[in-house]
VEXBATI-934985 format. One record per residue (C-alpha): residue in three letters; x, y, z; residue number from 0. Coordinates in nm, 3 decimals, padded with zeros to 5 digits, m for minus. Layout:
<rs>
R   residu         x         y         z   num
R      ALA         X         Y         Z   NUM
...
</rs>
This chain:
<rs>
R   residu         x         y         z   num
R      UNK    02.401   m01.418    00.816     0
R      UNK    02.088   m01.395    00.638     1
R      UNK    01.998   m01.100    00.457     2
R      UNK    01.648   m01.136    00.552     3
R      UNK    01.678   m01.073    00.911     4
R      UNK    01.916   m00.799    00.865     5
R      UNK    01.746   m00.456    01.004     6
R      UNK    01.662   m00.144    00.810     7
R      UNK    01.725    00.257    00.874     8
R      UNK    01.501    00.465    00.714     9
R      UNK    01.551    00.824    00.857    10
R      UNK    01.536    00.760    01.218    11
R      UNK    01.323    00.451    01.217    12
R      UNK    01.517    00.165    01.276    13
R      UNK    01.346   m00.192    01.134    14
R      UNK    01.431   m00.465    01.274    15
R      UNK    01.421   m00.710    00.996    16
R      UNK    01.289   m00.709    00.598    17
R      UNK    00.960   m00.920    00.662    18
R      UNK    00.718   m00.678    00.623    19
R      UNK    00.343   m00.712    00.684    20
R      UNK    00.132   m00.616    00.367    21
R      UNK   m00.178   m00.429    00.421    22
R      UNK   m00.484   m00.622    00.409    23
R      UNK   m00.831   m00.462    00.407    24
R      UNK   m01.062   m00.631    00.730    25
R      UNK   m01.391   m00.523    00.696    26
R      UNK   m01.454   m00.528    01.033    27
R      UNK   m01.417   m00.146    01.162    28
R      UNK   m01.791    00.005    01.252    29
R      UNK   m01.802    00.394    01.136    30
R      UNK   m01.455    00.350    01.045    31
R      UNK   m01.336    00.279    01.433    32
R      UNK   m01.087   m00.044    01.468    33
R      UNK   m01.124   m00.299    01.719    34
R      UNK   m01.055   m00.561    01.892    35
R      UNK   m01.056   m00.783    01.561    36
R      UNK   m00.810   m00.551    01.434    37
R      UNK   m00.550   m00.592    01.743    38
R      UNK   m00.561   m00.976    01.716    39
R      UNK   m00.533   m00.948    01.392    40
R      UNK   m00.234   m00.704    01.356    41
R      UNK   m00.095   m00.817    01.687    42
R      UNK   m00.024   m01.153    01.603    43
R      UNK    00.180   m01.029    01.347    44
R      UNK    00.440   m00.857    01.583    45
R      UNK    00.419   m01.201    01.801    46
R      UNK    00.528   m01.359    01.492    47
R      UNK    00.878   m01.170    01.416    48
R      UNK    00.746   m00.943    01.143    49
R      UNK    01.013   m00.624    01.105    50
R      UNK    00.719   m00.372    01.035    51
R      UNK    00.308   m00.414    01.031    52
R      UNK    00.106   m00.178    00.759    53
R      UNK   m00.214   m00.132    00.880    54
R      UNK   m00.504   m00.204    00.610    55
R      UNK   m00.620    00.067    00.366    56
R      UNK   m00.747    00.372    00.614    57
R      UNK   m00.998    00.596    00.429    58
R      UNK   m00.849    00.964    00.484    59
R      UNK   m01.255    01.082    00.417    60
R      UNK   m01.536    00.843    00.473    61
R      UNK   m01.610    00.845    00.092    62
R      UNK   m01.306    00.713    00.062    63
R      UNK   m01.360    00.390    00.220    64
R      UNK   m01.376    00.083   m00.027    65
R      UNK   m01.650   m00.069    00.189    66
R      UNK   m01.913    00.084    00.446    67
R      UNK   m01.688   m00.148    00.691    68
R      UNK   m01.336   m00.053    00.634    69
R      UNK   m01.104    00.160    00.882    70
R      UNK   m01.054    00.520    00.869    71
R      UNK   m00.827    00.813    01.042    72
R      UNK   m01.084    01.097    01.011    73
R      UNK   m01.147    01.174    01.321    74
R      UNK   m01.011    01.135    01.657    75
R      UNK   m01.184    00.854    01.832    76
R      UNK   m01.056    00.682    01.549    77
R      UNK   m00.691    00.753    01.608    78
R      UNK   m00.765    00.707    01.989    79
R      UNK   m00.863    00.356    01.883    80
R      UNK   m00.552    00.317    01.622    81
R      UNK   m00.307    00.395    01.894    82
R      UNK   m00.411    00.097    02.151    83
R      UNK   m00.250   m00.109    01.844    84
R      UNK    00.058    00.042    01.811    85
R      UNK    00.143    00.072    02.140    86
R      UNK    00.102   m00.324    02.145    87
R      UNK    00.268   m00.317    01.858    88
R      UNK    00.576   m00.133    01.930    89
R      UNK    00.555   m00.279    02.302    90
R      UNK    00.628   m00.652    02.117    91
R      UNK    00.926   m00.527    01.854    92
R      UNK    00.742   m00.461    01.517    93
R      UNK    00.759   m00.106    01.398    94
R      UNK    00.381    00.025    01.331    95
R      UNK    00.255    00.141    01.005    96
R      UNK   m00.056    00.246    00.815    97
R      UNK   m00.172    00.277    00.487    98
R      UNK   m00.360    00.610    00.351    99
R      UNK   m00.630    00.573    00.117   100
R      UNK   m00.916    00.667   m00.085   101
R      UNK   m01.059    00.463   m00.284   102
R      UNK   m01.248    00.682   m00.569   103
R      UNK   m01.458    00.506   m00.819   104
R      UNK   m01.386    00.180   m00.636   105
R      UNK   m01.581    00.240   m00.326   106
R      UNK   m01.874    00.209   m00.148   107
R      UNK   m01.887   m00.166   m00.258   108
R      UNK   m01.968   m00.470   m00.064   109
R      UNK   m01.779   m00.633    00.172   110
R      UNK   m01.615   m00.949   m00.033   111
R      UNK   m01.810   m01.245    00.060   112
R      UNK   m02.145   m01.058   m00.025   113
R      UNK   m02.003   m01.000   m00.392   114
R      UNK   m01.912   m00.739   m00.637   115
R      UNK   m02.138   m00.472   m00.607   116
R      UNK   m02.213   m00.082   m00.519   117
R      UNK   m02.371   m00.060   m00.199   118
R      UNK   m02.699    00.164   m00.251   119
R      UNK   m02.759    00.463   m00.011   120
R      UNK   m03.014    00.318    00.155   121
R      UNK   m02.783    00.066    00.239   122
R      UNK   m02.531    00.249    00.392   123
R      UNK   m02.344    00.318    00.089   124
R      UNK   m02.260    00.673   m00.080   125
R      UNK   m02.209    00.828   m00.442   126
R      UNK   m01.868    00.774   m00.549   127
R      UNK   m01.600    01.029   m00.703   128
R      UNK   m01.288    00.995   m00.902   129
R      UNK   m01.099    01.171   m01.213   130
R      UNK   m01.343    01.065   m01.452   131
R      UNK   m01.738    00.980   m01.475   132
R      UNK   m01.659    00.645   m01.623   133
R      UNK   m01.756    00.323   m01.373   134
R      UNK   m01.474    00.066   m01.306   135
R      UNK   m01.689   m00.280   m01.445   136
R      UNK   m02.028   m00.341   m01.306   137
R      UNK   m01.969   m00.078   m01.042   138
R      UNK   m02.193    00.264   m01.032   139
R      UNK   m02.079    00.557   m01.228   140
R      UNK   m01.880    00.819   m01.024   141
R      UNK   m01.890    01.178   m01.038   142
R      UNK   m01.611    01.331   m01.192   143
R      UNK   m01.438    01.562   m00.947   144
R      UNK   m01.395    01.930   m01.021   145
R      UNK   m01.031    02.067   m01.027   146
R      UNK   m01.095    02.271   m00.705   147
R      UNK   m01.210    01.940   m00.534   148
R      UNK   m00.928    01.777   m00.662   149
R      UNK   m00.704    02.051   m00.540   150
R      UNK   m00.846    02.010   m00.195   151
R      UNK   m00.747    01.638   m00.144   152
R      UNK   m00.400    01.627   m00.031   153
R      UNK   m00.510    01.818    00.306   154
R      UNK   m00.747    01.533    00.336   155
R      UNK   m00.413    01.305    00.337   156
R      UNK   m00.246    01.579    00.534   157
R      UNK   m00.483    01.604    00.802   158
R      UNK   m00.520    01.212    00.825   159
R      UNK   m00.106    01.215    00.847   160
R      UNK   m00.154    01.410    01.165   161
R      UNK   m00.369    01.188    01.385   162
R      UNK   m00.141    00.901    01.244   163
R      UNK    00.117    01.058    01.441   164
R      UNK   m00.134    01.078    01.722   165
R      UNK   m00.241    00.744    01.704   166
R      UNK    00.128    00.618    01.711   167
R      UNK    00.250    00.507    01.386   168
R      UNK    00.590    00.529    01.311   169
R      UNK    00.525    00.508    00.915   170
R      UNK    00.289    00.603    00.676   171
R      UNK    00.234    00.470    00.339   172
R      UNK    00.034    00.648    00.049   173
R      UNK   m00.205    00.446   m00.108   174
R      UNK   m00.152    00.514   m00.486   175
R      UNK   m00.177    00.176   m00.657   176
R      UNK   m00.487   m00.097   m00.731   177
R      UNK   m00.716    00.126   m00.928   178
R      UNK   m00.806    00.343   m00.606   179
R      UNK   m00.830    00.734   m00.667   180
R      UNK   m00.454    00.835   m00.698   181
R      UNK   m00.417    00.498   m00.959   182
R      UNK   m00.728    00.683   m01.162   183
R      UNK   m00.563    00.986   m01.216   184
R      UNK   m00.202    00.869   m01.348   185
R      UNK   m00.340    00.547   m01.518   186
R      UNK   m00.382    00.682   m01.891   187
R      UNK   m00.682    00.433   m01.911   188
R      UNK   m00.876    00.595   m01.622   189
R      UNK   m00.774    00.985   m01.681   190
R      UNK   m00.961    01.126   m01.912   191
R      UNK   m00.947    01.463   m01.795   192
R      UNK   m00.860    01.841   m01.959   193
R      UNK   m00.778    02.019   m01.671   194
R      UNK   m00.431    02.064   m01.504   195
R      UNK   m00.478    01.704   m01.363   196
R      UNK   m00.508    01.513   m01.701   197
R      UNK   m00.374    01.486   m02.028   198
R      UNK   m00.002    01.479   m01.983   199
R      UNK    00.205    01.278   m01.746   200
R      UNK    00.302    01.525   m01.549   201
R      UNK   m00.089    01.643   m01.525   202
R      UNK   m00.206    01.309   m01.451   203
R      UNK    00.048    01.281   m01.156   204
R      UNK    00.036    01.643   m00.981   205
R      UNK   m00.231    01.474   m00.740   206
R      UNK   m00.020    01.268   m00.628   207
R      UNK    00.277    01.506   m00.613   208
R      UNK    00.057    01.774   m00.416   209
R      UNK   m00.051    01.446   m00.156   210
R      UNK    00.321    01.394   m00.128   211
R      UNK    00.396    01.749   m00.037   212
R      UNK    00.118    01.825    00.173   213
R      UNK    00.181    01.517    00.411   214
R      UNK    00.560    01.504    00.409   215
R      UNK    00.522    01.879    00.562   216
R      UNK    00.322    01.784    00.881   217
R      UNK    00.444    01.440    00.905   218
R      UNK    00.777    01.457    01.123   219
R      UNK    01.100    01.459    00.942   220
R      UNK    01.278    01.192    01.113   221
R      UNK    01.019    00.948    01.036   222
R      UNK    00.971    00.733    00.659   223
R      UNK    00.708    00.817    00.405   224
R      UNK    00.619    00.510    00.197   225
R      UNK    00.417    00.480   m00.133   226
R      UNK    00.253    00.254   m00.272   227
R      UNK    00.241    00.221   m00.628   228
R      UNK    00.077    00.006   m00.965   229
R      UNK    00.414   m00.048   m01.154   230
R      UNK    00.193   m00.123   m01.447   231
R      UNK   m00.137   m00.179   m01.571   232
R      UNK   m00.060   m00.482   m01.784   233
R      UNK   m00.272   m00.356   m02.024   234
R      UNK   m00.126   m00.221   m02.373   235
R      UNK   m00.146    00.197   m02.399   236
R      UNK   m00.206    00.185   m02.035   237
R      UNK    00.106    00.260   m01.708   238
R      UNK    00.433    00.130   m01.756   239
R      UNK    00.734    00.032   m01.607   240
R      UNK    00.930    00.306   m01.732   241
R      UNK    00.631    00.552   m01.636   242
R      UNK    00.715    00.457   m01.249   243
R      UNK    01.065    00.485   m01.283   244
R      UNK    01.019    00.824   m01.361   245
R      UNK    00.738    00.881   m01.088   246
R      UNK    00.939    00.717   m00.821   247
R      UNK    01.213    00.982   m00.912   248
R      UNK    00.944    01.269   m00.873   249
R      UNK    00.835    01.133   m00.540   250
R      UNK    01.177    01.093   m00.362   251
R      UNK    01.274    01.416   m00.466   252
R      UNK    00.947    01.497   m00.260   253
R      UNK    01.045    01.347    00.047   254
R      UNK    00.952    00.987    00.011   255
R      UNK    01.155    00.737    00.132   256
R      UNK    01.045    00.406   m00.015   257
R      UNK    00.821    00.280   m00.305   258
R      UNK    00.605   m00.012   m00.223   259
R      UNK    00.596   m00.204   m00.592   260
R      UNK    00.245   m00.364   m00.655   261
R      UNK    00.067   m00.379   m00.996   262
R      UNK   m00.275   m00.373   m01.213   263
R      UNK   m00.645   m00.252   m01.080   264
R      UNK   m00.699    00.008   m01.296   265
R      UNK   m00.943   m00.181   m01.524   266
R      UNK   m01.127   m00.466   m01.515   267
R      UNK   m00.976   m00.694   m01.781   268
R      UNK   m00.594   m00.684   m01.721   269
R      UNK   m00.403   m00.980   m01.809   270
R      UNK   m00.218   m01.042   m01.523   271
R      UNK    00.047   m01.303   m01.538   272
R      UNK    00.000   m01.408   m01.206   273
R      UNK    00.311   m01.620   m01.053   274
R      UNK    00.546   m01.618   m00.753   275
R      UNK    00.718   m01.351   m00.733   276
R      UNK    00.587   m01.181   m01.066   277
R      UNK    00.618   m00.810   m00.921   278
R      UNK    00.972   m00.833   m00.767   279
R      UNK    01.132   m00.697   m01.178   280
R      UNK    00.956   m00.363   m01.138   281
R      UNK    01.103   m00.344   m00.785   282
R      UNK    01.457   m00.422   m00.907   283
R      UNK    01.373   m00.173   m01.134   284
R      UNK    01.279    00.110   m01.014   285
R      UNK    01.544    00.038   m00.720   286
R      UNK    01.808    00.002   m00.969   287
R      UNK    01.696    00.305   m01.220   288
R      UNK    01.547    00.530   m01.006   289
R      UNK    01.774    00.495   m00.710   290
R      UNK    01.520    00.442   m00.460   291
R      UNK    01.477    00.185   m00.215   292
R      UNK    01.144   m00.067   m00.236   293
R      UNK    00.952   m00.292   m00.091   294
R      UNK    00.850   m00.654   m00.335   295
R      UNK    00.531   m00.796   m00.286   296
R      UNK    00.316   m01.063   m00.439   297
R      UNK    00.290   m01.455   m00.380   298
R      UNK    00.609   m01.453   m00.236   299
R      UNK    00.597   m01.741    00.047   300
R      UNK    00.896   m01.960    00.092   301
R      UNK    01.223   m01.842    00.303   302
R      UNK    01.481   m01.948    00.037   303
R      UNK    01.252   m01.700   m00.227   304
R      UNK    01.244   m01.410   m00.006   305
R      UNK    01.577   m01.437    00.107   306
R      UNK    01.723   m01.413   m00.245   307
R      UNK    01.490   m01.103   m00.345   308
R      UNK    01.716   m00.926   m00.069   309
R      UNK    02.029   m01.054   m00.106   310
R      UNK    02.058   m01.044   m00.468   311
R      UNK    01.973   m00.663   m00.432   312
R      UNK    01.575   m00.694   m00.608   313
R      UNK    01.450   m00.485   m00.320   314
R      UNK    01.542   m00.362    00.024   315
R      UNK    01.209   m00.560    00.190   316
R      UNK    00.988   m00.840    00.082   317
R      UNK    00.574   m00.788    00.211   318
R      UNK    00.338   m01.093    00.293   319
R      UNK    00.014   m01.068    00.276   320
R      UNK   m00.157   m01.472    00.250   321
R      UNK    00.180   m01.587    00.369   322
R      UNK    00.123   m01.403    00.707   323
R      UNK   m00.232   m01.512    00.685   324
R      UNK   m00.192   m01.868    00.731   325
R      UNK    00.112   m01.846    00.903   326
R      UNK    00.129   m01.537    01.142   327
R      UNK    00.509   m01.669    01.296   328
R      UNK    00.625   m01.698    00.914   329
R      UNK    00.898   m01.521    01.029   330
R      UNK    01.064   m01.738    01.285   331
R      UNK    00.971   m02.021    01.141   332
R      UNK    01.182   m01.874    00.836   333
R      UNK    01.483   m01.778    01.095   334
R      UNK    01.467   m02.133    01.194   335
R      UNK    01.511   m02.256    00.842   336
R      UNK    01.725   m02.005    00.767   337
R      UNK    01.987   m02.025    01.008   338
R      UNK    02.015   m02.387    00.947   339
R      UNK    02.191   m02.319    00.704   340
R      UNK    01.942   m02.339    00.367   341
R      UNK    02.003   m02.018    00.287   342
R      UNK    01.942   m02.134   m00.103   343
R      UNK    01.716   m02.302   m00.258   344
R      UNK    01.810   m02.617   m00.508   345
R      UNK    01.882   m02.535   m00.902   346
R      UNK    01.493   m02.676   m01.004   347
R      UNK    01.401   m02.440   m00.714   348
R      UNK    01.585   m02.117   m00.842   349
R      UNK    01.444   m02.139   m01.144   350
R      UNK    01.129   m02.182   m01.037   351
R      UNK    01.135   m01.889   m00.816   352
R      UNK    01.266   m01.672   m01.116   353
</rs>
């Protein structure tokens, strides 16, 4: 039996296998509706075999966007639109999900093919905000938030939570990793604030705390909270491993129920040492240490590499992001292979994959 294919309980929500879909931002939602692009795009995903399908990065404000064309859940033609998805979806076995987001100091920027660049009022684009007045690179300065705005952002995520339900998702996942606005207030590089919401660690996480609470109220017991998180910032005096051991501890105790493991974004010149599977040690990790399950994602691609992530206890789901991309049936083809009976990869092979 392969690990990979066993299912997952998370409160009530039963997941049908460990091959989860990573979010992955579209650029194609107009005032921050989805569409059709984003059913094929999702949908295919549930054709394919995937356990569970995390909708891209939904702005919970439309400042919050990283792009003038992302998706959002700020309003309710939006969720209208959101919940023709999941109901195709859920109708063809994946369990629907979506990302929360706001993207501070990293948004209002171009869509990726037109470059790296702030996206001027009179081009659609708006003044940016975050925990400091400091720019991430070339990008334009934000606006440092005042506490009481600050204060007022986890009914933004609250309110969002809500139509999420509406709109039909099953899960929702908390965006706090890759430099977006949660990242710049518990990244020490970012934070420079004096207020209650810098300074110390437990300052320069309350946001995050007070997001946790403030959706895990309204959204409905019986269903998983996810977050996702930067394990580190790979940069020296910056985030740590240990740092998210000890956050991931803070946010079960809140309510949530897994910790999506990513890495880096807070600043521009990390030193990432970028290789398969280089993020699954911070889920084993924080899983081990912290006593809460994960999710492992990052260039993880072949069957034999995912399966051992799960079976050898690393983390409790693996998430594909350009895997699914150019193969949207990734998982059944990796059943297939799988069940013949390669289960595990060669000697050269493990050792590669480690």
């Amino acid at each position: 039996m392969s690990h990979l294919f066993e299912p997952l309980k998370l409160r009530d929500t039963l997941i049908p296998n460990r091959v989860w879909v990573s979010p992955m931002c579209q650029y194609s939602a107009h005032n921050g509706v989805p569409n059709d692009w984003h059913l094929v795009h999702l949908g295919q995903f549930a054709l394919g075999g995937a356990g569970l399908v995390i909708a891209e990065a939904t702005a919970v404000v439309p400042e919050g966007r990283i792009s003038p064309a992302d998706a959002g859940l700020w309003n309710d033609e939006q969720a209208s639109a959101w919940r023709r998805i999941t109901d195709f979806l859920r109708a063809h076995g994946a369990v629907p999900a979506i990302q929360l987001a706001h993207a501070g100091r990293k948004a209002s920027t171009a869509v990726p093919w037109e470059g790296e660049h702030t996206v001027p009022e009179t081009e659609g684009g708006w003044p940016t905000v975050s925990s400091t007045n400091q720019p991430f690179g070339s990008l334009a300065a934000p606006r440092a938030l005042t506490t009481d705005e600050v204060a007022a952002l986890p009914e933004h995520f609250a309110a969002a939570a809500r139509r999420a339900e509406t709109a039909g998702f099953d899960v929702v996942e908390l965006h706090f990793a890759h430099g977006y606005l949660a990242h710049q207030f518990y990244s020490p590089l970012v934070n420079d604030r004096t207020d209650r919401y810098g300074g110390s660690f437990d300052n320069r996480v309350r946001l995050l705390l007070e997001i946790t609470e403030a959706v895990r109220q309204v959204w409905p017991a019986h269903r998983p909270l996810f977050a996702r998180i930067s394990a580190t910032d790979w940069v020296e005096g910056g985030w740590t491993g240990d740092d998210s051991i000890r956050l991931a501890r803070l946010l079960a105790d809140r309510g949530v129920d897994l910790i999506d493991t990513s890495s880096g974004g807070a600043v521009p010149d990390a030193r990432i040492p970028v290789r398969p599977g280089y993020q699954v040690p911070f889920a084993r990790q924080i899983r081990t240490e912290a006593r809460v399950p994960t999710g492992a994602v990052g260039l993880i691609t072949a069957p034999e590499q995912a399966e051992e992530i799960i079976a050898s206890g690393s983390a409790d789901a693996v998430l594909l992001g350009r895997a699914m991309l150019r193969d949207p049936h990734w998982p059944l083809h990796a059943a297939d292979r799988l069940r013949a009976g390669n289960l595990w990869p060669k000697p050269y092979e493990r050792a590669r994959l480690n």
